[in-house]
C-alpha positions in Angstrom: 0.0 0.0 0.0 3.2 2.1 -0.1 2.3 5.6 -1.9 -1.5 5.2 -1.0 -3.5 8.3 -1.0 -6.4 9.1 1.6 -7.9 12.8 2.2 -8.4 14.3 5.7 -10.8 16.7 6.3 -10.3 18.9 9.7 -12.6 20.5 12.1 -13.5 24.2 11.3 -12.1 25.0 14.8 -8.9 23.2 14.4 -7.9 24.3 10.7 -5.6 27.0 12.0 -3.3 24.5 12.6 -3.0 23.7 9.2 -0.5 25.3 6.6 -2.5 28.1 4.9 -2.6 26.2 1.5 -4.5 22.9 3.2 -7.3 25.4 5.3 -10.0 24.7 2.5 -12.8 22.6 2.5 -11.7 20.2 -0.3 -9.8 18.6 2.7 -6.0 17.6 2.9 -4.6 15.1 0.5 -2.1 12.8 2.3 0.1 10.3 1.1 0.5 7.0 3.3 3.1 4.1 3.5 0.6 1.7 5.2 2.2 1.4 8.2 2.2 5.1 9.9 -0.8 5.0 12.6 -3.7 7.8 11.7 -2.6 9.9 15.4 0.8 10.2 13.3 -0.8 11.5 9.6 -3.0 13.8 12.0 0.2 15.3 13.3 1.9 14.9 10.2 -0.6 17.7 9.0 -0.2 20.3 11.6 -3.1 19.0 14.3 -2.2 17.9 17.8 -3.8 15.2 19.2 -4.5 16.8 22.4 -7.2 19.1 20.4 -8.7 16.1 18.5 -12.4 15.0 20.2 -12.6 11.9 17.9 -11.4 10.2 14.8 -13.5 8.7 11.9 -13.0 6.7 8.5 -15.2 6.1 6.1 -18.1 7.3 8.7 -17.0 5.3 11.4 -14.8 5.8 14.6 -11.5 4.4 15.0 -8.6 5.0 17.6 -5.6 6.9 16.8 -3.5 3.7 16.1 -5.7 2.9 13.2 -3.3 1.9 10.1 -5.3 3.9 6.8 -4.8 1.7 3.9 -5.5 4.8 1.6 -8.5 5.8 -0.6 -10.0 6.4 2.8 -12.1 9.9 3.6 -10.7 11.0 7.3 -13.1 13.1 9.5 -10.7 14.8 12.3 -13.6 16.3 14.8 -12.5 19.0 17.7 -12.6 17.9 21.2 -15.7 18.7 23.1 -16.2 21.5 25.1 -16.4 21.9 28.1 -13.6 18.6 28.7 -14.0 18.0 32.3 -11.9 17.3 34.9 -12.0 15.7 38.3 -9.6 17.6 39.5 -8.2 20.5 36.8 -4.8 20.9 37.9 -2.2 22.6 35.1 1.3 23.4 34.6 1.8 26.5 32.1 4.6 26.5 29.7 7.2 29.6 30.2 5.5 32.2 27.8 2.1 32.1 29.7 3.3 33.8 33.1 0.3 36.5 32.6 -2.1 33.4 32.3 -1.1 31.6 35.5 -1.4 34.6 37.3 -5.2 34.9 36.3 -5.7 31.0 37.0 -4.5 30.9 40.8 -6.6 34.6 40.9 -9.5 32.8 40.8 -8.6 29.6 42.9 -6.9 27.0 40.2 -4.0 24.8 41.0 -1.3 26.1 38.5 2.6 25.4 38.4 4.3 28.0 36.6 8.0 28.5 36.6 9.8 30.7 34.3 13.1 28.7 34.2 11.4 25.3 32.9 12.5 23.6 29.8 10.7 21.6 27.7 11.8 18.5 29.3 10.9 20.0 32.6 7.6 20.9 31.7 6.4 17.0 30.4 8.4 15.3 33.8 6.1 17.7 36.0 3.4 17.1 34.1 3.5 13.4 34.0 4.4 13.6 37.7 1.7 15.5 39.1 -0.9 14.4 36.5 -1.3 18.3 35.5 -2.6 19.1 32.0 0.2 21.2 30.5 -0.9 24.5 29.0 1.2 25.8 26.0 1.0 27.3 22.5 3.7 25.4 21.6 3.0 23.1 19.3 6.0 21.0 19.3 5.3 20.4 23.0 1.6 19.1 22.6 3.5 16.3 20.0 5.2 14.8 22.8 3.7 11.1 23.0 5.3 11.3 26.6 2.9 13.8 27.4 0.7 12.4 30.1 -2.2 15.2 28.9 -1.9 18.9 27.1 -4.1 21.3 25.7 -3.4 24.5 23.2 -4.2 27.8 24.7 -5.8 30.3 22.3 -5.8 34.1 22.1 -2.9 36.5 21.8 -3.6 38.5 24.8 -4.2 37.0 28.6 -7.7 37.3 29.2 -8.6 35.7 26.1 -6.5 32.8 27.3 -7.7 33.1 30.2 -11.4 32.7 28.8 -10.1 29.9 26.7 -8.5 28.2 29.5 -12.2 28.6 31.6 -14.3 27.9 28.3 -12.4 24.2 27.5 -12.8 22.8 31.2 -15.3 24.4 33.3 -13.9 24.4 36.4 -14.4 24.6 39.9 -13.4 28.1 41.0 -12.4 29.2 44.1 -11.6 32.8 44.0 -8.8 34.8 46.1 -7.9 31.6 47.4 -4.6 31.0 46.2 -1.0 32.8 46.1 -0.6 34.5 42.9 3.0 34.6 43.3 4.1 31.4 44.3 0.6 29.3 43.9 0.7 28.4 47.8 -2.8 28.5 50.0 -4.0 32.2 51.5 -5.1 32.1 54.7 -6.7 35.3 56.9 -3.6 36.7 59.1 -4.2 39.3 61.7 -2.8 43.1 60.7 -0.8 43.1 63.9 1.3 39.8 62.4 2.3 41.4 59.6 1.9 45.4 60.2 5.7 45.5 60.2 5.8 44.3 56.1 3.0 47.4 55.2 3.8 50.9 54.2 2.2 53.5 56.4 -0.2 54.0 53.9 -2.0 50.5 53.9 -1.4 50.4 57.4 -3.2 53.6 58.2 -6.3 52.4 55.3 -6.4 48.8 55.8 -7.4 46.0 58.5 -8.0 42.8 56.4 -5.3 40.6 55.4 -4.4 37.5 53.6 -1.1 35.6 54.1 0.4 32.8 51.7 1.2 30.2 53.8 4.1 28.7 50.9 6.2 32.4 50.2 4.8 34.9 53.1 3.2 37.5 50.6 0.8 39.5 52.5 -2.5 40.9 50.0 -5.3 43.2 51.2 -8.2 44.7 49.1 -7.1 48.1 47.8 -7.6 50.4 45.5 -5.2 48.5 43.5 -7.9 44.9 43.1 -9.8 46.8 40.8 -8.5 45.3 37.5 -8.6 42.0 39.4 -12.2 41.8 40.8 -12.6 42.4 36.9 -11.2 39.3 36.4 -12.9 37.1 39.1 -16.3 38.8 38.1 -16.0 38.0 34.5 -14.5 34.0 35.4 -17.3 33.7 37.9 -20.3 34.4 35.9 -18.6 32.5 33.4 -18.6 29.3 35.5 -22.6 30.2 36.4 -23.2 29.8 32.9 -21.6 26.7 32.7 -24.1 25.4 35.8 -27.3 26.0 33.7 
C-alpha cells in the first residue's frame, strides 16, 4: 500500500493548525506508506492530538492507532467543550506567566516556573498528573505527554477565557498565592503590620497571608483590575451550571 492516498478533512475550529494552502474545504490530500498509525498522519498535517475530540474513516470511529490503507475519507472532529476534569490541575509553559497569574486569581492549581524547559515541563506534568498549557505546538507532540491542551488568544484574558471555556472548572476565587501558587489564609494586621507601608497600614485591616512564600495581599484600590477578572471567570462558571 506504499504511496496510497487518503484525504483528511479537519474541524473548522482546528484548521488554523494547518499550513495556509491545506485550510479549504476540499480537505487535505495525504500520502501513506501503510504502516504510519492515523494519530501520526494527524500530526503529520499540523493538528495535535490533544485538540482532537474523535477520529472517523469512512463514517465510522477508529482510535488513533488505526493503520489507513489509503482511498480512505478521514473526519478529524475538535474535542468537546467543556472537557472535564476531576480535579483540573495545570502546569503552564514559560510564555504564559500573565495566564497563571489569572488561574491561581480565581482559585486553580497552577505550576508556573519561568526557568522550565521543555523536558521539565512533560516530567512535571507526568508527575503531578497536571494538563500542560502551551502554545507550543511541538510540546503538545510529545507522546510522553501524560495530557496537554493549546491555549488560544494573543492577549491573557482571552486565554484566560479559553482556559475557563475548555474545562469548566471549579473556582475558588482569592484563594490561592498568585506569586508562588501556595494557599492564602486570613492573618491578623498586627502579624504582619511591620511588612506594610504607612499607607495601607493607616487604610487597611483585612489581610491574607500565603502560607508557601509569606506574601501579604489586602483589598485596595489596586484589586480593581482584578475583581474584573474574578467577576467575568465567575459568571462565566454560572453559565456553565445551567
Amino acid at each position: 500500500m506504499s504511496g496510497a492516498e487518503l484525504r483528511v478533512f479537519v474541524a473548522d475550529d482546528l484548521r488554523f493548525f494547518l499550513a495556509a494552502r491545506n485550510r479549504g474545504a476540499s480537505g487535505v490530500r495525504v500520502v501513506v506508506d501503510g504502516t504510519s498509525s492515523l494519530g501520526h498522519v494527524v500530526q503529520s498535517i499540523g493538528v495535535p492530538l490533544t485538540e482532537v475530540g474523535a477520529l472517523e474513516v469512512d463514517g465510522r470511529a477508529v482510535a488513533d492507532t488505526y493503520r489507513p490503507r489509503g482511498g480512505e475519507r478521514v473526519r478529524v472532529r475538535e474535542v468537546t467543550r467543556p472537557q472535564r476534569t476531576e480535579d483540573a490541575r495545570f502546569v503552564l509553559d514559560v510564555h504564559l506567566g500573565a495566564l497563571a497569574r489569572r488561574l491561581r486569581l480565581v482559585g486553580l492549581d497552577t505550576a508556573y516556573r519561568n526557568d522550565m524547559d521543555d523536558d521539565a515541563l512533560v516530567a512535571q506534568a507526568n508527575a503531578e498528573r497536571r494538563v500542560l498549557l502551551t502554545q507550543d505546538r511541538g510540546l503538545l507532540f510529545r507522546r510522553s505527554l501524560w495530557r496537554g491542551a493549546f491555549v488560544r488568544g494573543a492577549r491573557p484574558d482571552a486565554q484566560l477565557a479559553d482556559v475557563l471555556d475548555r474545562f469548566a472548572p471549579t473556582l475558588a476565587p482569592w484563594t490561592r498565592c498568585m506569586g508562588c501558587n501556595g494557599g492564602l489564609e486570613p492573618v491578623s494586621k498586627e502579624a504582619v503590620v511591620h511588612l506594610l507601608k504607612p499607607g495601607t497600614r493607616r487604610t487597611y485591616d483585612a489581610f491574607v497571608r500565603c502560607r508557601e512564600c509569606g506574601q501579604v495581599y489586602w483589598h485596595g484600590a489596586h484589586h480593581g483590575r482584578l475583581d474584573a477578572i474574578v467577576a467575568f471567570a465567575t459568571q462565566a462558571g454560572a453559565s456553565w451550571m445551567c
